[in-house]
C-alpha positions in Angstrom: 0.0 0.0 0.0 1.5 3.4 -1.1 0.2 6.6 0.9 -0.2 9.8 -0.7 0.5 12.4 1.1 -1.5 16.2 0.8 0.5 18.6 -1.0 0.7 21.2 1.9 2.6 18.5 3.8 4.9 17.8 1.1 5.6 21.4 0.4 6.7 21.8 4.3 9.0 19.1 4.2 10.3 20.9 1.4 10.5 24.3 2.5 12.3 22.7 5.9 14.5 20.7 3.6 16.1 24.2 1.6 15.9 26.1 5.1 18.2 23.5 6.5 20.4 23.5 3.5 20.2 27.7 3.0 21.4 27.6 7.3 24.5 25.1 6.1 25.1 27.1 3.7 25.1 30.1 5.5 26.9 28.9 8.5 29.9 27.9 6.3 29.5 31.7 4.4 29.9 33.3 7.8 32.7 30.9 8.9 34.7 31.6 6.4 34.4 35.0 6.7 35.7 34.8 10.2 32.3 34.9 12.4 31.6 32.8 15.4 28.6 31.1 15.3 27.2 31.4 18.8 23.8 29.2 18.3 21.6 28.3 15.5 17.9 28.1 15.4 18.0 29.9 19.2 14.4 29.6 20.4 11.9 32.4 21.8 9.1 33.3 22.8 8.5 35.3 19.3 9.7 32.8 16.9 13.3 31.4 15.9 16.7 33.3 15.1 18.5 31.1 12.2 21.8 32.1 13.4 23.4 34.7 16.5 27.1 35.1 15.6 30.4 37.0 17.0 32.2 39.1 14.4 35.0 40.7 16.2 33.3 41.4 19.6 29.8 42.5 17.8 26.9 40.0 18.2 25.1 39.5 15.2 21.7 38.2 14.4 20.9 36.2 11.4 18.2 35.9 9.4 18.7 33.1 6.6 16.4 33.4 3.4 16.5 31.3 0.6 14.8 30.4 -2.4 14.6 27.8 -5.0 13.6 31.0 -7.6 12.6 34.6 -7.9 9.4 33.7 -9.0 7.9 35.5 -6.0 10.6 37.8 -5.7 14.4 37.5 -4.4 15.2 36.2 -1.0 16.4 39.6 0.3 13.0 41.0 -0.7 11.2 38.6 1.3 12.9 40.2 5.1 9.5 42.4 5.2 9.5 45.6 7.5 7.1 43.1 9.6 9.8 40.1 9.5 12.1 42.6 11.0 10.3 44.1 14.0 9.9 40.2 14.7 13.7 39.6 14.2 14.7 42.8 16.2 11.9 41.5 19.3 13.7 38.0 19.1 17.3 39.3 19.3 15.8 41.6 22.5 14.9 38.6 24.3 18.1 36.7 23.3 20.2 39.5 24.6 18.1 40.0 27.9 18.8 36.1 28.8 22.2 36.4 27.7 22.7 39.4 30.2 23.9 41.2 27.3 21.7 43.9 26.9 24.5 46.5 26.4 26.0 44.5 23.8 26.9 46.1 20.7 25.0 44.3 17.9 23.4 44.5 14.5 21.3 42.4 11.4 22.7 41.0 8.8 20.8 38.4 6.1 22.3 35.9 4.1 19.9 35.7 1.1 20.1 32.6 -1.4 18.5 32.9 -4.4 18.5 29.6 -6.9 19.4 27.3 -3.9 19.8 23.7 -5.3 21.1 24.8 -8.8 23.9 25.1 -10.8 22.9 28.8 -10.3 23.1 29.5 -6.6 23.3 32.9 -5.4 24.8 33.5 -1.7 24.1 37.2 -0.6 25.6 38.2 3.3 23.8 41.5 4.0 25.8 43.1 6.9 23.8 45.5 8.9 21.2 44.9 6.4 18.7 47.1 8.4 18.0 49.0 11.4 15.6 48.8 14.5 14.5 51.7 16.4 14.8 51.5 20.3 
């Protein structure tokens, strides 16, 4: 007996299958470029932060976007005003539990456009945008 399984579950497992392999891929981008990764997929109360980093003494928080095509519009384009706000609440509670409120730190995004093709695209954004206190 085969089972079929409903599309919307099948397109999950696929959109978890490219975020995994767009957070590899980023993790080895950030490496190499002499960052620390500090944790990966850190849990809170507002969602999850892909990737909280060290680059020379400034924490950074890491939103990963990738994307099989540009169909809908690059992977950069996709970190909304909205997606932000709910990066920049995230990284607040991070840093209160850290006891690092007075940390220096910033946003960057690594955005992969064509990820699983011949025509990958890897895109690290630093201090791609700003929060206001």
């Amino acid at each position: 007996m085969r089972l079929a399984l409903p599309q919307a579950v099948l397109d999950t497992a696929d959109r978890q299958t490219t975020g995994k392999l767009g957070e590899e891929m980023a993790c080895r981008e950030l490496e190499r470029r002499g960052y620390a990764i500090i944790a990966r997929r850190f849990r809170t109360r507002f969602g999850e932060i892909d990737i909280v980093s060290d680059d020379n003494g400034t924490i950074v928080f890491v939103e990963v976007r990738a994307r099989k095509s540009t169909y809908r519009g690059s992977a950069a384009e996709s970190v909304t005003a909205s997606k932000q706000r709910r990066i920049a609440a995230m990284a607040l509670d991070y840093l209160a539990r850290a006891d690092k409120l007075e940390a220096r730190c910033r946003f960057d995004v690594v955005a992969i456009d064509h990820i699983g093709s011949e025509d990958v695209q890897l895109r690290v954004i630093t201090d791609a945008f700003q929060v206001d206190h």
